[in-house]
Structure formats: structure tokens, C-alpha cells
N, C-alpha and C positions, 0 to 999 in steps of 0.2 A: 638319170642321164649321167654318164662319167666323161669327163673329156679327159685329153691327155695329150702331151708332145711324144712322138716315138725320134728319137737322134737315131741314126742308122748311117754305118761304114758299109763302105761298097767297093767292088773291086777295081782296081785302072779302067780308068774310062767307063765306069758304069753307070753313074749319076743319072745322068739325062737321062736315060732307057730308063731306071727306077724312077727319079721322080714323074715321067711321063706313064705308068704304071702305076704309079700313085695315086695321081689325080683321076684315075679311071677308076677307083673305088669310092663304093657312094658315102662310107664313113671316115671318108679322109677330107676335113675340110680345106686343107692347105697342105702342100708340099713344097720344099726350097732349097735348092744348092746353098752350101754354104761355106764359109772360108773357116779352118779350126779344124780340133780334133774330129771333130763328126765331118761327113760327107753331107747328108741330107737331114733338112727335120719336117716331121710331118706331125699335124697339129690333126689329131681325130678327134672323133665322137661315137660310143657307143650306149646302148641302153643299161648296161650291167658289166660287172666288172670280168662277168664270165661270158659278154660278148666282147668287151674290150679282150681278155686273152685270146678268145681264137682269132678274131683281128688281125693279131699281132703273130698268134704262131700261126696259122693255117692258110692266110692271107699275107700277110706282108714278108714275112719270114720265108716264102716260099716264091718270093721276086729273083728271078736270076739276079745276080748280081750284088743281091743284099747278102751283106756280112754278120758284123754283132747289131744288135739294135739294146737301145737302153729309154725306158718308158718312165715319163715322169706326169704323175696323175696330176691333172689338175686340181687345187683346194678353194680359190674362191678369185 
């Protein structure tokens, strides 16, 4: 199991539409607006680090709205 934070900028006014997109995927455990450089963080979980990548590019990457995203694997 690999977890991870994914930080994710998003366009004016996009936030709420992405994190409410967010949380409708079953390997997003938590999604959050937030104040700072980033717009959203989203704390996932997947089985392998090559389900965590399509996660990220095929799924969250392809949220209207979503910008750059920057993934910090979790270590313990």
C-alpha cells in the first residue's frame, strides 16, 4: 500500500468543484481547500506506486480545473 499527499493548484474559482471531485474517488482519502501556495491537498491511497501514478495522471490530472499537482509519498 503506498499513500501519499497530492498539493494541487487550480484555476479561479475552481477549488470546491475539484475538491468536491475529489472526494468522489474511492482512492482519495481526504480532500481540503487550503490557504498557501497550493489551492487543494488531497491525502490518497493506492496499492502500488504504478496505481498511485495513474491516480494521479489519468484521474486527478484530468479534473477540470486542476493545474500543476506535486505528490509527496508518504514514509512512515
Amino acid at each position: 500500500m503506498v499513500q501519499a499527499y497530492v498539493t494541487i493548484q487550480t484555476g479561479g474559482g475552481t477549488s470546491q468543484n475539484v475538491v468536491e471531485e475529489l472526494r468522489e474517488l474511492g482512492k482519495v482519502r481526504k480532500a481540503n481547500i487550503v490557504a498557501g501556495e497550493v489551492d487543494v491537498i488531497a491525502e490518497v491511497e493506492a496499492e502500488s506506486e504504478q496505481d498511485l501514478l495513474r491516480l494521479i495522471s489519468d484521474e486527478i490530472q484530468s479534473i477540470d480545473g486542476v493545474g500543476r499537482t506535486r505528490t509527496c509519498i508518504i514514509l512512515g
